[in-house]
C-alpha positions in Angstrom: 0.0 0.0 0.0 1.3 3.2 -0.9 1.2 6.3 1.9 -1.8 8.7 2.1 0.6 11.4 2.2 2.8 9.9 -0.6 -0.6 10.2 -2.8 -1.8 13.1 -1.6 1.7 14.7 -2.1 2.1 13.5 -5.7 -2.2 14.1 -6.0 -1.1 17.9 -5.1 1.9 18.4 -7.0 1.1 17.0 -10.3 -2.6 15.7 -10.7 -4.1 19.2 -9.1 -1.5 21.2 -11.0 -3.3 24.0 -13.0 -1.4 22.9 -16.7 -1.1 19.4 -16.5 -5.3 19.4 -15.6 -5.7 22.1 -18.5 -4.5 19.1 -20.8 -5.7 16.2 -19.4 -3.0 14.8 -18.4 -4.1 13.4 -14.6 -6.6 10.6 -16.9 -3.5 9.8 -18.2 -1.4 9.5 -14.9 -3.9 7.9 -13.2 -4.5 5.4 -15.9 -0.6 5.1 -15.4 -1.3 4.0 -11.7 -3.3 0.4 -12.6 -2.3 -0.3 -16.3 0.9 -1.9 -15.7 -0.4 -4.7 -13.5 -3.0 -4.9 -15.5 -1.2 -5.4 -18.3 1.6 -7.7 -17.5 -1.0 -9.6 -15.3 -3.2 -10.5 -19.1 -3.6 -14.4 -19.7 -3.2 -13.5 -22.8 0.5 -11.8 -22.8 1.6 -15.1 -20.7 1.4 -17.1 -24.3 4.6 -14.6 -25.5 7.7 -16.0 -22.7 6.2 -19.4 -23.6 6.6 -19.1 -27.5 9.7 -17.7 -27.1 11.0 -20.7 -24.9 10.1 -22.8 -27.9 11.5 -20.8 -30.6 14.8 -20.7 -28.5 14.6 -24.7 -27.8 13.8 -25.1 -31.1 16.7 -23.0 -32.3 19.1 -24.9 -30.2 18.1 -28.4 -30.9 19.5 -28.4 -34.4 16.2 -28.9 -36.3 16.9 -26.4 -38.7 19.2 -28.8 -40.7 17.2 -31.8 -40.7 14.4 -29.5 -42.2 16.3 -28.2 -44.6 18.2 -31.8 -45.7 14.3 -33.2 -45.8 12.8 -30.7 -48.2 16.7 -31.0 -50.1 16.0 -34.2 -50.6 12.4 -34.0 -51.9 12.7 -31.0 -54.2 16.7 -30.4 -54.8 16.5 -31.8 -57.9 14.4 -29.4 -59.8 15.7 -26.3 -61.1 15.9 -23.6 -58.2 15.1 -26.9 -56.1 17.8 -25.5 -53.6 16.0 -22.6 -53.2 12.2 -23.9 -53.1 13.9 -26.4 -50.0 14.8 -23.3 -48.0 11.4 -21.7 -48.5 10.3 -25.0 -47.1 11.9 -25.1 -44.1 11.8 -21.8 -43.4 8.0 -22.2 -43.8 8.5 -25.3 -41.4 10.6 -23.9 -38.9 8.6 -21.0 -38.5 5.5 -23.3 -37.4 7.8 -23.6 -34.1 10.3 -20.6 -34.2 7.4 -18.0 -34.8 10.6 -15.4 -35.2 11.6 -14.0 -39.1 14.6 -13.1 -38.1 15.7 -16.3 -35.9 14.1 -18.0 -39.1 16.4 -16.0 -41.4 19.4 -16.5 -39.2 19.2 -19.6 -38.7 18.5 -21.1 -42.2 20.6 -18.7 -43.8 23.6 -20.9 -42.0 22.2 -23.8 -43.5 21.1 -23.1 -46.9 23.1 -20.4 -48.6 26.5 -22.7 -48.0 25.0 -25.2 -50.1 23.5 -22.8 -53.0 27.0 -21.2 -52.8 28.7 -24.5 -53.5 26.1 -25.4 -56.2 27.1 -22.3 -58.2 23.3 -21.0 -57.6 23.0 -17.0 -58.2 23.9 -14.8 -55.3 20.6 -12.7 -56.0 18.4 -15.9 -55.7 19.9 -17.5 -53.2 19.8 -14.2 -50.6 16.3 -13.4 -52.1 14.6 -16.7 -51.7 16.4 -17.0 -48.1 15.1 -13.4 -47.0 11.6 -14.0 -48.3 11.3 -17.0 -46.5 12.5 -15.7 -43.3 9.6 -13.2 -43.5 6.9 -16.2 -43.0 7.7 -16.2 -39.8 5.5 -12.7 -39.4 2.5 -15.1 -40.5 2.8 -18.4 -39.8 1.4 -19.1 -36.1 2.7 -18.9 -33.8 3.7 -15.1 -34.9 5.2 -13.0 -32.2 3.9 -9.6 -34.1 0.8 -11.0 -34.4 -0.2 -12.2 -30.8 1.0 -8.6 -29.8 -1.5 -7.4 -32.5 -4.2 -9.6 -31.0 -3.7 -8.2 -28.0 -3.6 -4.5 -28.8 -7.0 -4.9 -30.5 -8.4 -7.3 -28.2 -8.6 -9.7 -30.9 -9.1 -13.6 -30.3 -5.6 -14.9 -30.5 -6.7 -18.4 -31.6 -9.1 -17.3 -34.6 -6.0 -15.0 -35.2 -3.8 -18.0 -36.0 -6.9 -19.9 -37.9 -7.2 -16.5 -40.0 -3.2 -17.0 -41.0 -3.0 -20.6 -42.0 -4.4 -19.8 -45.5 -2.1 -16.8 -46.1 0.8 -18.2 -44.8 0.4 -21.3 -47.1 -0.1 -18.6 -49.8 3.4 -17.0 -49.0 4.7 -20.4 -49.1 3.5 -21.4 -52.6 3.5 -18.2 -53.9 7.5 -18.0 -53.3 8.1 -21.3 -54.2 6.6 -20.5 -57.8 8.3 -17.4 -57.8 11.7 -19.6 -57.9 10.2 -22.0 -60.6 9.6 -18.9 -62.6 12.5 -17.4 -61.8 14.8 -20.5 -63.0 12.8 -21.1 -65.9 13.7 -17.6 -67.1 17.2 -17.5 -65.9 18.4 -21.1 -65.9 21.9 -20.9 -64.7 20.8 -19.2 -62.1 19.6 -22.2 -60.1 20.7 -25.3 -61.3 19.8 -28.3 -60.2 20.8 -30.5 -57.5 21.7 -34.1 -56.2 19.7 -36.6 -57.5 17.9 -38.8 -54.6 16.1 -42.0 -54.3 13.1 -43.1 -52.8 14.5 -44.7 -50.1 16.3 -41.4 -49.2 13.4 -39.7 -49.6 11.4 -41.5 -47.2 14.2 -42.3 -44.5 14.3 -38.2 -44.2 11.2 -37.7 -44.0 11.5 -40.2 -41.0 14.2 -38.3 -39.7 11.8 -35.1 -38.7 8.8 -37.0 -37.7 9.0 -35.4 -34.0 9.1 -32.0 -36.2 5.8 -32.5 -37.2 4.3 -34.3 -34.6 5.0 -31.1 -32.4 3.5 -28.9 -35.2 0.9 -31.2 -35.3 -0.3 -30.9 -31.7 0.2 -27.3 -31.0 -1.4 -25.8 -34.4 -3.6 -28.7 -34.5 -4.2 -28.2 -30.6 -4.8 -24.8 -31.5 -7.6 -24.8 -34.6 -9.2 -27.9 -33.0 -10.3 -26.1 -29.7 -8.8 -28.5 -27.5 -5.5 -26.3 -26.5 -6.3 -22.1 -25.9 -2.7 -20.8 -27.1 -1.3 -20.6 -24.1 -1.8 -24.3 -23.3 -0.6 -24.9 -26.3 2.7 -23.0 -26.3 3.0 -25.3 -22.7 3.0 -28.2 -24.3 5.1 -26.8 -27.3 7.8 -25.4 -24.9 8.0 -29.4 -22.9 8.0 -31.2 -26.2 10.7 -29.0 -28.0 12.6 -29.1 -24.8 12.6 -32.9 -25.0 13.4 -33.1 -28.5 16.3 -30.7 -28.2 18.0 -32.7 -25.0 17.2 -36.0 -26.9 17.8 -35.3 -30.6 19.8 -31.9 -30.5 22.7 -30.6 -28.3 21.1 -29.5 -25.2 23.1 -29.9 -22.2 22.1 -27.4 -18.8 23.9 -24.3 -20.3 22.5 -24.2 -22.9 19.2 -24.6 -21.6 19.8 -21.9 -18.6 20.8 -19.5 -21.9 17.6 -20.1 -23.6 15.7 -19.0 -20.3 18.1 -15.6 -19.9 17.3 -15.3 -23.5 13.6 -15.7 -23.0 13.7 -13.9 -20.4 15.3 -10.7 -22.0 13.3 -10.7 -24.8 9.8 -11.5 -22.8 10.9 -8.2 -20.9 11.8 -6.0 -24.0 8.5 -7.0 -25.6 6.4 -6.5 -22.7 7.8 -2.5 -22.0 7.0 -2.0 -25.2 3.3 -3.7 -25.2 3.5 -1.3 -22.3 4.7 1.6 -23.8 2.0 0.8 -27.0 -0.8 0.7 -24.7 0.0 4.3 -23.1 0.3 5.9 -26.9 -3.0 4.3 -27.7 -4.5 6.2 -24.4 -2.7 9.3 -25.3 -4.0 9.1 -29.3 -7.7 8.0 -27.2 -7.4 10.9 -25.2 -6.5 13.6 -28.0 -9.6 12.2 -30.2 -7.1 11.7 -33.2 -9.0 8.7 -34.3 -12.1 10.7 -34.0 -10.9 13.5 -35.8 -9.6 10.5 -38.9 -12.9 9.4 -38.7 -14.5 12.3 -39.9 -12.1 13.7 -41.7 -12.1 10.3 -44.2 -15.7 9.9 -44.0 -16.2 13.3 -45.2 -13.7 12.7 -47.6 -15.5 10.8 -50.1 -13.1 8.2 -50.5 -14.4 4.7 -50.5 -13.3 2.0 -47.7 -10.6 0.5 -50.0 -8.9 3.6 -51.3 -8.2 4.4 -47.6 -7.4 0.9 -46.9 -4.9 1.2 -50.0 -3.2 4.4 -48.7 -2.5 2.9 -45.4 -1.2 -0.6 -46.9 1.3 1.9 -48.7 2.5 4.0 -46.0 3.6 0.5 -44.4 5.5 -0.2 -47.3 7.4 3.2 -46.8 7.5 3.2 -43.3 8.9 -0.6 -44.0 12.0 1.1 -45.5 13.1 2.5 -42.5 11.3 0.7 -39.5 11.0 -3.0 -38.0 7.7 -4.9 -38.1 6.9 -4.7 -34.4 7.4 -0.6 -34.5 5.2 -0.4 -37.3 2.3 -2.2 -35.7 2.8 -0.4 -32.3 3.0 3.3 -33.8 0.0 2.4 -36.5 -3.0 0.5 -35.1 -4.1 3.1 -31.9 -4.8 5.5 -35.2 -5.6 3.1 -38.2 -7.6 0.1 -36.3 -10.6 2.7 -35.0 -10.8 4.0 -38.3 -11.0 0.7 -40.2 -13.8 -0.6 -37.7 -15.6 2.7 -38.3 -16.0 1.8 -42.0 -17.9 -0.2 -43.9 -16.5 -3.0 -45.9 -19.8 -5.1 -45.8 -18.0 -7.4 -43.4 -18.8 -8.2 -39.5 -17.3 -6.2 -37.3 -16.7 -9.4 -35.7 -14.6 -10.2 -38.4 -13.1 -6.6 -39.8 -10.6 -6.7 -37.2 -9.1 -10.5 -38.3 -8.9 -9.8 -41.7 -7.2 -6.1 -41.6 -4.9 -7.5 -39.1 -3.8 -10.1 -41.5 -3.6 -8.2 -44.3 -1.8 -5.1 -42.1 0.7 -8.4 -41.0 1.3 -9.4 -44.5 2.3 -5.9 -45.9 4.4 -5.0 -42.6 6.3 -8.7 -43.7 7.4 -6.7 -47.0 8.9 -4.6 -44.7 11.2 -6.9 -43.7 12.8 -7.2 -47.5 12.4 -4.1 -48.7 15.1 -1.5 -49.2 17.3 0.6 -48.4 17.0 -1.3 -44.5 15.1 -4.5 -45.0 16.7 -6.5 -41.9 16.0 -10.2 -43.4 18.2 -8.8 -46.5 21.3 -8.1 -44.2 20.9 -11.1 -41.9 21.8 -13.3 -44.9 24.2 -11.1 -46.0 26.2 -11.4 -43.1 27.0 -15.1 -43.7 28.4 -14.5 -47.0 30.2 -10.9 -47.4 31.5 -11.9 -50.5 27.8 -10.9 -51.6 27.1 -7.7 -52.9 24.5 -5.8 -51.0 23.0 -4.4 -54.6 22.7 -8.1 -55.5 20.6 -9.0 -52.5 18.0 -6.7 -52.9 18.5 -7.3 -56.6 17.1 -11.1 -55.7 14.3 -10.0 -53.5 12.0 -8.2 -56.5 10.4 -10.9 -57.2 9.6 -12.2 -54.1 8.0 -8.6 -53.5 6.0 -9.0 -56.8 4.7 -12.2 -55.6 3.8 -10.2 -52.3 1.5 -7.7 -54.0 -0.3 -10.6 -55.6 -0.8 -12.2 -52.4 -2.0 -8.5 -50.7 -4.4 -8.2 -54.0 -5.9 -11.7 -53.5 -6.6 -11.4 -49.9 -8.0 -7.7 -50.0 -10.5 -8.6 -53.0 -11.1 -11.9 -51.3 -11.8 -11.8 -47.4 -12.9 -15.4 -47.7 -9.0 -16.3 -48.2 -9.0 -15.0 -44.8 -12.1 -15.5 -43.1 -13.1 -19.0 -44.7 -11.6 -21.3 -42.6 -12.2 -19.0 -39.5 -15.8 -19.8 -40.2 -15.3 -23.2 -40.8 -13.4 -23.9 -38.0 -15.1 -21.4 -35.2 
């Protein structure tokens, strides 16, 4: 319990003082008072340390390279087949990881190596590596988009559902990129080791506890039986055993992963913090209000302003991570969006322009002059010129505004299996 005269000393020097009540601000302060325990006290929030746990584990236990020798070995043999493998795995590691730039780092160690050796094209092989690192943004569980849940008071469960289909979309859509891509620039992927059957199948043995832990927590998940949280429990205690059985565990490296966690559980709950103070303050100065009638007045349909907003993310992408762009955006564009009309359920407004808001702020991630993913993969070969890189990413981009086309003029994409499912 805090002092009477404590609070009615700070009560007299800064709620009851003449220009801090002129603007407001003792709303704000006192809101100050409760909002961090009620914050960091949200079931919800307590799904974030857990999933990071896993992607740590996960990171540690060396799956990353069986991923990548599995889709090898199924797909290496086409033309860009190198390349489609590391969209693969990147698209399976990020089931567990739900991190696009662990993703990034850690299959960039893997991959690029071996397209290096096989001659592949420095442009594709950084492009199809950064793309795929972006999934991670998408494909549940998504750090960025259980924080956007949870700034918009979204389900986090039909959240994931709502990402399955686009994130299988990113997927194929990349994947066909490098099959179009080779078939117009042959030497730039050529192809790999042939395999047999047998091969084939005795990898595909070799990650079976891979997917039986994607199976139960996603499956968990869109099935009802887990809520997230439960399911990132049992993520975290299965990944766990499968990195002291079938990885390189041993107690450091465990007691790292926790310090690890820990840090990052910290950083990302300040800044939830800090996010949920800017959203009062933008409440408070009826900013969203003032948008509101300002675009309504406008004339401008629902979709023009939707448009203008997916593009400032793309510029804002150039010079700011996904997280920052999420926290400084939705207090001001997510009131907005829910005040117009779309001709979809409010219920369901909020899903789909978090998904689509998620899938332009992944562009972000590969888009120049900063585009992280671009410089993460760089980093393991500085033999690569940084003009190449981004070179390799266009049309991974191009395949991106397809996807963001598709799933604006087609909510369903989004929404269908939500439905389905819920």
């Amino acid at each position: 319990m805090i002092p009477k005269w404590v609070a009615d000393s700070y009560r007299n020097r800064w709620l009851d003082h003449p220009e801090i009540r002129s603007c407001g601000m003792p709303a704000l302060l006192e809101y100050l008072g409760t909002s961090p325990v009620a914050k960091f006290s949200s079931y919800d929030l307590s799904v974030v340390p857990l999933f990071l746990l896993m992607g740590e584990l996960a990171t540690r236990s060396g799956i990353t390279t069986q991923l990548f020798r599995t889709c090898n070995t199924w797909v290496g043999r086409q033309k860009g087949g190198i390349a489609m493998a590391a969209v693969a795995g990147c698209a399976a590691f990020d089931a567990i990881c739900g991190s696009s730039l662990a993703t990034a780092s850690t299959m960039g160690k893997v991959a690029l190596p071996e397209m290096r050796r096989l001659n592949y094209a420095g442009s594709l092989a950084a492009g199809s590596l950064a793309a795929g690192g972006t999934l991670g943004i998408l494909i549940p569980p998504s750090m960025v988009l259980i924080i956007f849940a949870v700034l918009t008071e979204q389900n986090i469960s039909k959240m994931f559902i709502a990402a399955f289909i686009p994130g299988f979309l990113a997927a194929a859509g990349y994947m066909l990129t490098i099959a179009i891509y080779v078939r117009l620039y042959p030497e730039a992927g050529p192809r790999g080791e042939k395999t047999t059957w047998a091969q084939k199948i005795r990898s595909t043995k070799d990650v079976w506890h891979i997917t039986t832990i994607f199976l139960i927590v996603l499956g968990g998940i869109y099935m009802g039986i887990f809520t997230p949280t439960e399911a990132a429990s049992v993520g975290v205690v299965l990944t766990a055993i499968l990195a002291v059985t079938h990885g390189k565990m041993r107690m450091e490296g465990f007691i790292s992963s926790l310090v690890k966690t820990a840090v990052s559980s910290a950083m990302i709950f300040f800044i939830v913090l800090g996010a949920d103070v800017f959203s009062v303050f933008i409440a408070l100065s009826k900013l969203p209000d003032v948008g509101v009638e300002l675009l309504t007045n406008s004339g401008l349909s629902p979709y023009t302003i939707l448009v203008v907003m997916l593009i400032t993310y793309l510029i804002m992408g150039c010079f700011l991570d996904s997280l920052a762009m999420i926290l400084l955006t939705i207090p001001i564009y997510f009131p907005i969006i829910m005040a117009m009309d779309f001709g979809i359920p409010a219920a369901d407004l909020g899903i789909w322009f978090g998904i689509i808001a998620l899938v332009v702020v992944e562009v972000g991630l590969i888009t120049p002059p900063v585009g992280m993913n671009i410089f993460i993969i760089k980093s393991f070969d500085q033999s690569l010129p940084l003009k190449e890189c981004f070179k390799g990413v266009v049309p991974f981009l191009l395949s991106d505004f397809v996807r963001v086309a598709l799933l604006v003029l087609f909510p369903s994409i989004t929404l269908g299996l939500v439905h389905a499912i819920g």
